[in-house]
C-alpha positions as CSV (number, residue, x, y, z in Angstrom):
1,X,0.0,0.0,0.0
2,X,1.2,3.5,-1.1
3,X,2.5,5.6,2.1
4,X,0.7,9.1,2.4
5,X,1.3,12.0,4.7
6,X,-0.5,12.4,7.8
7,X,-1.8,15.6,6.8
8,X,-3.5,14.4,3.5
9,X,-4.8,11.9,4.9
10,X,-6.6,13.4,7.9
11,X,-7.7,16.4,5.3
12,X,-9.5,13.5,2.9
13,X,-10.9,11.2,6.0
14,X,-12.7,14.6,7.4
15,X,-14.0,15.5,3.5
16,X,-15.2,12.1,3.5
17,X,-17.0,12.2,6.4
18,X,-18.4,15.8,6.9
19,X,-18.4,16.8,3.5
20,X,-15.7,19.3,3.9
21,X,-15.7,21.4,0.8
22,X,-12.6,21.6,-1.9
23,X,-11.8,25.3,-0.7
24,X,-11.6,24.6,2.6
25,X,-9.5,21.7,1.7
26,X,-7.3,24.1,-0.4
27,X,-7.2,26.4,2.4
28,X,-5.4,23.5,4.7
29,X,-3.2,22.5,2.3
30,X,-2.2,26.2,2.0
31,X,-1.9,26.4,5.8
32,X,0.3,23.1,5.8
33,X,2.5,25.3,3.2
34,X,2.7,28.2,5.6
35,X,3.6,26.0,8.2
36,X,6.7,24.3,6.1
37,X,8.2,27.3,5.0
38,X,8.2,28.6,8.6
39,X,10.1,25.6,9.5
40,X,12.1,25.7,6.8
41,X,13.0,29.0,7.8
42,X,13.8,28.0,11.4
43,X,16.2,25.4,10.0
44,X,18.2,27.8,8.3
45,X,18.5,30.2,11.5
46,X,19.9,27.2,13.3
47,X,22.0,25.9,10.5
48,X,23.7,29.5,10.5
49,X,24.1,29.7,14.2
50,X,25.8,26.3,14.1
51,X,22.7,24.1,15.5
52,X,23.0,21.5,13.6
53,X,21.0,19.1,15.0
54,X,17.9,21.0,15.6
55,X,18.2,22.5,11.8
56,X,18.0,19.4,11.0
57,X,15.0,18.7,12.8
58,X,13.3,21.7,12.0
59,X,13.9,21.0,7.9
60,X,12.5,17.4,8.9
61,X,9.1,18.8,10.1
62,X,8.8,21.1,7.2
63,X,9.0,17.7,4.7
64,X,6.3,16.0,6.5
65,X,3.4,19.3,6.4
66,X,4.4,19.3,3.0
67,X,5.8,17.4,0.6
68,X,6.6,20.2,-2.0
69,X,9.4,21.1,0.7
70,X,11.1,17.7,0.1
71,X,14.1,18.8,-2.0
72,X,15.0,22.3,0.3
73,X,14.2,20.1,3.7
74,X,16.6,16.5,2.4
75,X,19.2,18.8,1.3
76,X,19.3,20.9,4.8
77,X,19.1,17.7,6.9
78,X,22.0,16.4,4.6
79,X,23.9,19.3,5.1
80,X,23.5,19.9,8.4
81,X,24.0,16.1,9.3
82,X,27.3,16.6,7.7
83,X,28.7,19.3,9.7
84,X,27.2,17.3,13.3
85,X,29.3,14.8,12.2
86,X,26.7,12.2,11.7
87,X,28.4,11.1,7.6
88,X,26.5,8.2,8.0
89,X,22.7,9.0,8.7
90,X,23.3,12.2,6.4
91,X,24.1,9.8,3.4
92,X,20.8,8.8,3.7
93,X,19.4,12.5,3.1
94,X,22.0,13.0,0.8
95,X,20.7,10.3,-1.7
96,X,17.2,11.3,-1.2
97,X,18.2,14.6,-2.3
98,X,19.8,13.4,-5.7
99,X,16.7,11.1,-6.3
100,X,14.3,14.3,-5.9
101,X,16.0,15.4,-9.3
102,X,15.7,18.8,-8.1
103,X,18.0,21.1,-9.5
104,X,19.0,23.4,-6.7
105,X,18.8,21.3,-3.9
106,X,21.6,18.6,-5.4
107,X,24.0,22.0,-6.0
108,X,23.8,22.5,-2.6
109,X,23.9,18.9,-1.2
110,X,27.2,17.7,-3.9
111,X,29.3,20.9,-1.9
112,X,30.0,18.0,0.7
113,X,29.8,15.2,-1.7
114,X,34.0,14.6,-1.7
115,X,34.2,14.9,2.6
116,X,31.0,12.6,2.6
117,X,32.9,10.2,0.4
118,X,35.8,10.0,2.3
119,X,33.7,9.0,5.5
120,X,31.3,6.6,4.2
121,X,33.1,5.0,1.0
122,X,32.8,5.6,-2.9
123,X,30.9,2.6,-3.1
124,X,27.8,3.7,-1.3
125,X,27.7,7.0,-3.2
126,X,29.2,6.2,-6.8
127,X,26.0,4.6,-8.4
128,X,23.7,7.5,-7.1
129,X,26.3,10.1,-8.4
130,X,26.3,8.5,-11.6
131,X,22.3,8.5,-12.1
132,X,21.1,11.6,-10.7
133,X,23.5,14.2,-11.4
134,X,25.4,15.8,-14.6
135,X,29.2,17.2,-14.2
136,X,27.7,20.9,-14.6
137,X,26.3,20.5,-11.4
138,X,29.2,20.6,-9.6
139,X,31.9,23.0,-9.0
140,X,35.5,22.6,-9.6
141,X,36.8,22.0,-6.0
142,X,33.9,18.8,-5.7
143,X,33.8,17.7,-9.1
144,X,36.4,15.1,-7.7
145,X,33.6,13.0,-6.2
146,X,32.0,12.3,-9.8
147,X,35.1,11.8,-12.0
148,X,36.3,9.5,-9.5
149,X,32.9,8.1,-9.4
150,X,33.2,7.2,-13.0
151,X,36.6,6.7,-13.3
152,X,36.4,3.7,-11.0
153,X,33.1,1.9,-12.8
154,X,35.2,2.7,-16.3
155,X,37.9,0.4,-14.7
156,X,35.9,-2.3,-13.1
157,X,33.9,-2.6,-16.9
158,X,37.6,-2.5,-18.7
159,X,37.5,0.6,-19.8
160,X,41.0,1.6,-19.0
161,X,41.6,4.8,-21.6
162,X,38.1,6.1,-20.2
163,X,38.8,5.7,-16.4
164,X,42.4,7.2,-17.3
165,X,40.5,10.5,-18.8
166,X,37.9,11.4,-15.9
167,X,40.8,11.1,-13.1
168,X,43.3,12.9,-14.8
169,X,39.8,16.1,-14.6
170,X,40.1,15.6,-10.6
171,X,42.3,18.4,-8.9
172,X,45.1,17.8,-7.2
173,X,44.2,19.0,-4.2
174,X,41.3,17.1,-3.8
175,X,41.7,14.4,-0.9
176,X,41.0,12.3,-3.7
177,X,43.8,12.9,-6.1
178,X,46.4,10.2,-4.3
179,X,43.5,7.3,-4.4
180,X,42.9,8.9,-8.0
181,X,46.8,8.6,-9.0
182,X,46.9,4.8,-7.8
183,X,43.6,4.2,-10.2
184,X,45.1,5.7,-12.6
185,X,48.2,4.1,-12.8
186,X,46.8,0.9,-12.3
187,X,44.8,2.0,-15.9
188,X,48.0,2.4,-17.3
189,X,49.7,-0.5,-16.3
190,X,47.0,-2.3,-17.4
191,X,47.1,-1.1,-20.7
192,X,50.9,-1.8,-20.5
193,X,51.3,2.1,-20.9
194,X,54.5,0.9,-18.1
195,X,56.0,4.7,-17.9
196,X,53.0,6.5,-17.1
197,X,52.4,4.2,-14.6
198,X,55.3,4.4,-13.1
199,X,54.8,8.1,-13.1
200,X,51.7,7.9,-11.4
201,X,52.6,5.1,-8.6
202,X,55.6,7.2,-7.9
203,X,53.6,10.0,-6.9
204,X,51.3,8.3,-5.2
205,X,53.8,6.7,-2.4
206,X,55.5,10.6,-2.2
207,X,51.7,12.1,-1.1
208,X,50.4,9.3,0.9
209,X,53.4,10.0,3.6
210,X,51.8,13.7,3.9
211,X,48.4,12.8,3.9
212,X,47.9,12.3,8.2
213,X,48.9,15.8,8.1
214,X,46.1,17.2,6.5
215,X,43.6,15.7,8.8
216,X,41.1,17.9,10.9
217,X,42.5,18.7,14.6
218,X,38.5,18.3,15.5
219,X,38.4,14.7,14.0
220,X,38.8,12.2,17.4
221,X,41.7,9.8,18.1
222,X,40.2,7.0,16.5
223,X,39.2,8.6,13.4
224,X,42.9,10.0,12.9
225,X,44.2,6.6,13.8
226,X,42.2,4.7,11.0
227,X,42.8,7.3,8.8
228,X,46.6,7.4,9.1
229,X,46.3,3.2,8.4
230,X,44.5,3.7,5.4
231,X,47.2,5.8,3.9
232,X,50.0,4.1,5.2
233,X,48.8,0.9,3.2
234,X,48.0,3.5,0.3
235,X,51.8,4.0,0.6
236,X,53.0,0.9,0.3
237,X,50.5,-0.6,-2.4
238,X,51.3,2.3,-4.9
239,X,55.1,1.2,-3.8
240,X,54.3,-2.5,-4.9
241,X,52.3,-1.2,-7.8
242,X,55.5,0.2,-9.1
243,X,57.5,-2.7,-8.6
244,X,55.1,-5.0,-10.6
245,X,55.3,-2.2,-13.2
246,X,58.8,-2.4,-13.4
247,X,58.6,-6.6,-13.1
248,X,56.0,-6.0,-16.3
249,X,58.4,-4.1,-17.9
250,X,61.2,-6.8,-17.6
251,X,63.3,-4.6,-15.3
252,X,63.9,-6.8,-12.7
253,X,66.7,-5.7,-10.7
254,X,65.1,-1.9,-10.8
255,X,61.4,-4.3,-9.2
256,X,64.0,-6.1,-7.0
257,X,64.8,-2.2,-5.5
258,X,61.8,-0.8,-5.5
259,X,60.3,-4.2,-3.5
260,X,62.9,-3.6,-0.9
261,X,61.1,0.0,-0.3
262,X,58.1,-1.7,1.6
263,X,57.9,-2.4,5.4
264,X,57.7,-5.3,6.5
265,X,55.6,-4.3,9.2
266,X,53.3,-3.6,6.9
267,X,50.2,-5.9,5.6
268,X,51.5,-5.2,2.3
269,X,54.8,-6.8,2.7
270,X,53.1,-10.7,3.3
271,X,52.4,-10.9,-0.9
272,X,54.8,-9.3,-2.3
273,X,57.5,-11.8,-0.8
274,X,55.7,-14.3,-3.2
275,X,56.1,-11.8,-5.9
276,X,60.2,-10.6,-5.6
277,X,60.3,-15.2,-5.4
278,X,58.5,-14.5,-9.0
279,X,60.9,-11.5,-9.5
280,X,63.6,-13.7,-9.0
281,X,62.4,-16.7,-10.7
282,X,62.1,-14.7,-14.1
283,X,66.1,-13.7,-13.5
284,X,66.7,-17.7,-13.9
285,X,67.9,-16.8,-10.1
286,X,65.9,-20.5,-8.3
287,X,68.3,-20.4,-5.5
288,X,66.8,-16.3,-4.6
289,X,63.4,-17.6,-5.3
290,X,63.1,-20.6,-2.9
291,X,64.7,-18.2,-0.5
292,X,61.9,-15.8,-0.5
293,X,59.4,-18.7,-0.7
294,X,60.9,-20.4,2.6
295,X,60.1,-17.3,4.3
296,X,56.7,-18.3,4.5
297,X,57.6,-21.4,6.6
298,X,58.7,-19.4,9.3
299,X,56.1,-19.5,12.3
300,X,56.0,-15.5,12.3
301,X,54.1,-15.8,8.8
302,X,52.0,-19.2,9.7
303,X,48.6,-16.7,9.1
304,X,49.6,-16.3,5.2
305,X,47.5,-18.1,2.7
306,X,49.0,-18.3,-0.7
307,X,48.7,-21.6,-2.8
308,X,51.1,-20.0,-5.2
309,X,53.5,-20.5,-3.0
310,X,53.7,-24.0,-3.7
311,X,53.8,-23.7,-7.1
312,X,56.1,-21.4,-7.6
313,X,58.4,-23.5,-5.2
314,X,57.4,-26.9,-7.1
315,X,58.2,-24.9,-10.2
316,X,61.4,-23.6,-9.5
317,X,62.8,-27.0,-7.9
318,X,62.1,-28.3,-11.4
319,X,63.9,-25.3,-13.2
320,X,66.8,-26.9,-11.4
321,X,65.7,-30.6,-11.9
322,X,65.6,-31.3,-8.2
323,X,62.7,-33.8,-8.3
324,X,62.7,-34.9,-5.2
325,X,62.0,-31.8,-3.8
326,X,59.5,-31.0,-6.4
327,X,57.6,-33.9,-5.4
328,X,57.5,-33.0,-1.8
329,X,56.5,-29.5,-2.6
330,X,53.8,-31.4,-4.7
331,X,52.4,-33.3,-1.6
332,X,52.1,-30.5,0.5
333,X,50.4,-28.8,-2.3
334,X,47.7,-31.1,-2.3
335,X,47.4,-32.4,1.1
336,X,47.0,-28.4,2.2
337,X,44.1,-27.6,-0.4
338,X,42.4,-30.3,-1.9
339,X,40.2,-30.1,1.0
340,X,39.8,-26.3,1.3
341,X,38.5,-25.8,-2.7
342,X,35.8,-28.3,-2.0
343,X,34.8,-26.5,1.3
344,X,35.1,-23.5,-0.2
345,X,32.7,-24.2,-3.2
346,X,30.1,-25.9,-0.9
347,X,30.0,-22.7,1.2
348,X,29.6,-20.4,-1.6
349,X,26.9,-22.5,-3.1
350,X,25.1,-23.2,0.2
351,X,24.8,-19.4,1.2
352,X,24.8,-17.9,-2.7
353,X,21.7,-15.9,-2.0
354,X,22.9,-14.1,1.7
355,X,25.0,-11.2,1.5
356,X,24.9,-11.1,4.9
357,X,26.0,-14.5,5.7
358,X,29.2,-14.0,3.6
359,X,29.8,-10.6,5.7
360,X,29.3,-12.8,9.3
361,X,31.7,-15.1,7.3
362,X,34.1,-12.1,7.1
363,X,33.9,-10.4,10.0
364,X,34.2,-13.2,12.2
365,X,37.2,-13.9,10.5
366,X,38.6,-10.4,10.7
367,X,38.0,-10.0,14.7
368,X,39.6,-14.0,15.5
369,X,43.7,-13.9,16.4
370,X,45.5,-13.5,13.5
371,X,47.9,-16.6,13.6
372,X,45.1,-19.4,13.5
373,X,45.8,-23.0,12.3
374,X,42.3,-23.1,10.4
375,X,43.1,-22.9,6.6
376,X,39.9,-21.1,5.8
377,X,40.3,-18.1,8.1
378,X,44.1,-17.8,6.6
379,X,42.3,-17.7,3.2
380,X,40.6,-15.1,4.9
381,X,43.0,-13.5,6.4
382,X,44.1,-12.2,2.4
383,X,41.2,-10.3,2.3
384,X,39.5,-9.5,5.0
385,X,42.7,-8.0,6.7
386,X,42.9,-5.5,3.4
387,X,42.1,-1.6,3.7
388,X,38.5,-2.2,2.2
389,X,37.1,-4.7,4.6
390,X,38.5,-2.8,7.8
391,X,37.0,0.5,6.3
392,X,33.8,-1.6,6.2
393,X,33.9,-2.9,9.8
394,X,35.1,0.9,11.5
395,X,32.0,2.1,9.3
396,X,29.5,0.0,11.2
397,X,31.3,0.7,14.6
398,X,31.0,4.2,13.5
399,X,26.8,3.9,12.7
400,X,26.8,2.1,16.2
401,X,28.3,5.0,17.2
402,X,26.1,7.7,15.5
403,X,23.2,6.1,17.6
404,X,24.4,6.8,20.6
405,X,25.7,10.5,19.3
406,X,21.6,10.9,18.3
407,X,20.2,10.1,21.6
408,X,23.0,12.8,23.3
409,X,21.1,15.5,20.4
410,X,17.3,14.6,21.0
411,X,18.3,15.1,24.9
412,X,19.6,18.8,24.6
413,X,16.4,19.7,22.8
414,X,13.9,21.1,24.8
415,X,10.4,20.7,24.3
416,X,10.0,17.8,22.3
417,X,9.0,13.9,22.8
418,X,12.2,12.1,23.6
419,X,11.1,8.8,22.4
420,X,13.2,7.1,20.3
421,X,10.7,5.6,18.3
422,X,9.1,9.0,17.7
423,X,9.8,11.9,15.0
424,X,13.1,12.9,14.1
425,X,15.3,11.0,16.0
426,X,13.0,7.8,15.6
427,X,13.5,8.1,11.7
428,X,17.4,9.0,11.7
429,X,16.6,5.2,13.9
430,X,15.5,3.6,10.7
431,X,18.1,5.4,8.5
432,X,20.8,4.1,10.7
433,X,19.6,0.7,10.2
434,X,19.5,1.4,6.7
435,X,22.9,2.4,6.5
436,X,23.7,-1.0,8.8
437,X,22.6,-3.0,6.1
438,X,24.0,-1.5,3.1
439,X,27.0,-2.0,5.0
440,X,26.7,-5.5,5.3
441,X,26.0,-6.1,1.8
442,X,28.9,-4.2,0.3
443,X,31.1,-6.3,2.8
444,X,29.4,-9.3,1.8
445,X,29.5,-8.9,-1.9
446,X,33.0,-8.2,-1.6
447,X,33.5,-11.6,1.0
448,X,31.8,-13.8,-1.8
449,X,33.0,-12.2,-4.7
450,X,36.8,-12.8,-3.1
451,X,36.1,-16.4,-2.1
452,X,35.0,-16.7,-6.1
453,X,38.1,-15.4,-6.8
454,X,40.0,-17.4,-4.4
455,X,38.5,-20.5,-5.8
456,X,39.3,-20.0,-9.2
457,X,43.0,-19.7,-8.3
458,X,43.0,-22.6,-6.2
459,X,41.8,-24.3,-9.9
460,X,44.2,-22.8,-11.6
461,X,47.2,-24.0,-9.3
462,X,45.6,-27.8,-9.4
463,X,46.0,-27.5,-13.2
464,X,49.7,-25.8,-12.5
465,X,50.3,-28.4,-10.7
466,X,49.1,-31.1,-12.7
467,X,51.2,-29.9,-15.9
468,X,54.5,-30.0,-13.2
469,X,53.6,-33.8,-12.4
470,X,53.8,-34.6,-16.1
471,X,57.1,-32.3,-17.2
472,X,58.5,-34.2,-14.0
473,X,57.5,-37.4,-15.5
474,X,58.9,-36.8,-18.6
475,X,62.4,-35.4,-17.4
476,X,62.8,-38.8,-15.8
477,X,61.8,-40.4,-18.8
478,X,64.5,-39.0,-20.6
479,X,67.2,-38.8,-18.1
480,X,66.6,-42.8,-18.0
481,X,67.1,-42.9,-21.7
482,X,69.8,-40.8,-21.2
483,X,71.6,-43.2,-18.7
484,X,71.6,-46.1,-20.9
485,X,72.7,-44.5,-23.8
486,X,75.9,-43.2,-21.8
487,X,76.2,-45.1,-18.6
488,X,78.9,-43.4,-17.2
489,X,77.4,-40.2,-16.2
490,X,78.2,-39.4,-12.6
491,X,75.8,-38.3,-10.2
492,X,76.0,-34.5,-8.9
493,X,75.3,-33.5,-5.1
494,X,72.9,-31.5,-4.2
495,X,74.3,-29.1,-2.2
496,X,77.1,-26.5,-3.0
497,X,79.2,-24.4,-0.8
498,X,81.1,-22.7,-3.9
499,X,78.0,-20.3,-5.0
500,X,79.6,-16.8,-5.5
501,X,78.6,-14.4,-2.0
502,X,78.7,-10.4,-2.0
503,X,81.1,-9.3,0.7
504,X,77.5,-8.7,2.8
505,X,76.4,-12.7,2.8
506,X,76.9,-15.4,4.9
507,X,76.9,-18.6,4.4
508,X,74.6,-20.8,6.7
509,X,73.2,-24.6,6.9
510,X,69.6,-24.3,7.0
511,X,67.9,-26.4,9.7
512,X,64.3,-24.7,9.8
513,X,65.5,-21.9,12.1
514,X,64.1,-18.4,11.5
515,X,65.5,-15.2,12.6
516,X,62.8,-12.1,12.5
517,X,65.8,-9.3,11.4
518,X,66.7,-11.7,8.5
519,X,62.8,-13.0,7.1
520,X,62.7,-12.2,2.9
521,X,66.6,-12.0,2.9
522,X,67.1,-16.1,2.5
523,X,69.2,-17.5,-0.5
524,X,69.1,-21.3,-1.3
525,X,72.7,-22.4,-2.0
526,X,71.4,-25.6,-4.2
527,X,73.2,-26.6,-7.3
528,X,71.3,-27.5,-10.6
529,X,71.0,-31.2,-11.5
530,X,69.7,-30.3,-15.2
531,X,72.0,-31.9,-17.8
532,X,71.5,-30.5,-21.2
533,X,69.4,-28.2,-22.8
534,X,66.3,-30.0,-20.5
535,X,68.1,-31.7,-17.7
């Protein structure tokens, strides 16, 4: 059944019943007008007196006498929501502006359209942005909020060159421009364009170190904390974006450099281990590869979930004909994940339809210990540890949050019902479970779409796999072919002491010891068993 307004309503019932007359039903409807713009004009006498809160409330009551006031009194609560520090139950107001289509009110509302971004996500916002408003709406110093907006569903659809032409439009001193630069580049790297991406990732590690400092002083302790996180891991992935560049590029020792540039206190610095082994691997350099690769044995890094890992170590074992070794890396391959696809694909089909399951699925990932023996939660661990999943988690603790911040409000006004459940601050009630929701949904789309993902690797690395098996089968083949043709090959060892050491390397036995000031630095010292062109 269609929702009406309380007003309408009771002005029909009473025509129905007492025959009230159409003027006189004009004339209430007029009153109801009179009423709304007095409100309206209350709101703005608190919103310029710094109320913000009771403009708010004031623009809300004007909406619900009339609802001709809908686009002034959505874009008032949105605005002054924004400036109480309630992003969150604005964002609803803020969209409800937008979908009234009304000119002058979405000017007004898309002045806080970048700040609201930056507190509640682009993913919330972009879609809306994209539907209900046109670039000449905005001015230059917010414009940032739609190019990015469009920039970022360009890239997601493959359209690189597009994407690359509405962020290179957003200003640089938007607080978007160093999340714009890393899109950007990754564009360009994409389209193999490897100097301007290298450009771009450049500048994006340079202007995420600055970025905390442009933080309000009002903005709490927390808020600055998660912030500072954010960009910190901004840092470091444009850092690693750059080195794959380079690695793309075929400039290996220049990636080998530029990979050495990222903390490894940082969440960043668990994958691309696994990508200076591939580094390394693609310089024919197997000893440096299994090296990095062992590094993931120590018991510091037992929450990492890769199953490239093994491959790569499997693989490079062979690249040196070590089959013995390939085999065992084989094992462990399979007796780690042969289980984990199959739970994986019966979880995903089991719960397909439940956003919110997948987000539980998450989350309770996200808030158990970190090192954890249970293989799915260190699959987990890859994503739901990543800037995007934690934003989503503070976000809810943040609408939790707003809740209480609304009750504190409706308290210091005077002379109004305190419930709750009741007028304005029982519909920014609703709105906050609104928001709660969407929350959950994002963060489970992104949970299932990820475990999708995850899957199809883990496919992938059985088929890897599976080709390994047979080039190991057929290297013996022919190495026993070889043997009877000239019996009087010798056998090699399979350790050597003789490799050639920098003045800044030691030599070491291995015996599964790890040492935390030395983890990524391991070299194998193993000697190749390949004889021939194929071994």
């Amino acid at each position: 059944m269609k929702k009406v307004r309380k007003g309408f309503a009771l002005v029909c019932t009473l025509g129905l019943l007492w025959g009230v007359n159409p003027a006189l039903t004009q004339l209430t409807l007029a009153a109801d007008h009179k009423n709304s713009t007095s409100n309206l004009g209350l709101s703005d006498e608190f919103f310029q007196s710094g109320q913000y809160f009771r403009a708010a409330r004031y623009a809300f009551a004007a909406q619900l006498e009339n609802s001709s006031s809908e686009p002034a009194a959505y874009s008032r609560i949105s605005r002054s929501l924004v400036r109480a520090r309630l992003f969150h139950s604005a964002s609803y107001f803020f969209i409800r502006t937008l979908q009234t289509k009304d000119d002058a009110s979405i000017r007004k509302v898309l002045l806080d359209a970048e700040l609201l971004m930056m507190q509640v996500g682009p993913d919330l916002l972009r879609g809306y942005l994209m539907k209900f408003t046109q670039v000449s709406q905005y001015d230059l110093t917010n414009r940032a909020a739609f190019e990015y907006s469009l920039a970022k569903a360009a890239l997601l659809e493959g359209r690189e060159q597009e994407a690359i032409a509405h962020l290179s439009l957003i200003s640089k001193k938007s607080s978007l421009w160093p999340f714009a630069l890393q899109l950007r580049a990754t564009a360009y790297a994409i389209l193999e364009k490897n100097e301007q991406a290298k450009t771009d990732f450049k500048e994006c590690a340079e202007l995420a170190v600055s970025l905390p400092e442009s933080i309000e002083e009002s903005e709490n302790e927390s808020i600055k904390r998660n912030f500072s996180l954010e960009v910190e891991d901004l840092q470091f992935r444009c850092q690693a974006g750059l080195a794959r560049t380079l690695y793309q590029a075929g400039e290996f020792d220049q990636a080998d450099r530029a990979y050495d540039h990222i903390s490894k206190e940082s969440f960043v610095w668990t994958d691309i281990l696994f990508e200076q082994a591939w580094n390394a691997f693609a310089k024919a350099d197997f000893n440096r590869a299994l090296g990095k690769l062992v590094t993931y044995e120590s018991p510091s890094l037992k929450f990492v979930y890769n199953s490239e890992v093994d491959v790569l170590r499997a693989q490079s074992y062979l690249a040196m004909c070590l089959y013995d070794y390939a085999g065992q890396s084989i094992e462990q391959f399979e007796s780690r994940y042969t289980s984990l696809a199959t739970e994986l694909k019966q979880f995903v089909e089991k719960n397909q339809d439940s956003l919110v399951t997948f987000y539980e699925f998450g989350k309770k990932a996200y808030e158990s210990p970190l090192h954890t023996a249970q293989q799915v939660n260190r699959l987990l661990n890859r994503f739901v540890r990543s800037p995007y999943f934690h934003g989503l988690v503070k976000q809810e603790e943040a609408v939790a949050s707003e809740k209480i911040a609304v009750a504190q409000f409706d308290r210091l006004q005077p002379g109004v019902d305190h419930s709750m459940k009741k007028g304005f601050p029982g519909f920014l009630n609703e709105v906050i479970g609104w928001r709660l929701g969407s929350i959950r949904k994002l963060g489970g789309a992104f949970v299932k779409n990820s475990l999708l993902d995850y899957h199809s690797v883990l496919i992938s690395d059985f088929e890897k796999i599976a080709f390994i098996k047979l080039e190991m089968l057929n290297r013996e083949k022919q190495s026993l072919i070889s043997k009877k043709i000239n019996p009087n090959v010798g056998e090699r060892t399979v350790g050597s002491d003789s490799r050639e050491r920098r003045s800044d390397q030691y030599l070491w036995s291995f015996n599964g010891e790890f040492w935390i000031d030395e983890l990524g630095d391991y070299i194998f010292s193993l000697e190749s068993q390949c004889k021939g062109p194929r071994g």
